[in-house]
C-alpha angles and dihedrals in degrees: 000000000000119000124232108233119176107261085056100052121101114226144180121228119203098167135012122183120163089336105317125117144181124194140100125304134214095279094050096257124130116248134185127184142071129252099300100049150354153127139250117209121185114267109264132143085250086047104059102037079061092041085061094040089055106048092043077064101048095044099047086054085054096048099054091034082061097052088057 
């Protein structure tokens, strides 16, 4: 059996903001992060509100912290 390694899964980006993004991974699972940290929740309605909430939060903070 092959292994799925990251530059082989197939994902689907909603937002993207300094290198973080939120979206759907290859597994079906919701994700949010960048390169360094994260974390995946299983795809509900709840889920995703909080996955977009989220990421509103995070990106705002990286966006002032950049201007800085």
């Amino acid at each position: 059996m092959m292994k799925m390694n990251a530059t082989m899964m197939k994902i689907k980006i909603w937002k993207e903001c300094n290198g973080l993004k939120c979206g759907i991974n290859a597994y079906g699972d919701l994700f949010l992060g960048d390169d360094k940290s994260g974390y995946n929740l299983r795809d509900t309605p709840e889920n995703r509100e909080r996955i977009l909430k989220d990421f509103e939060y995070y990106a705002e903070r990286r966006i002032i912290k950049s201007h800085y």
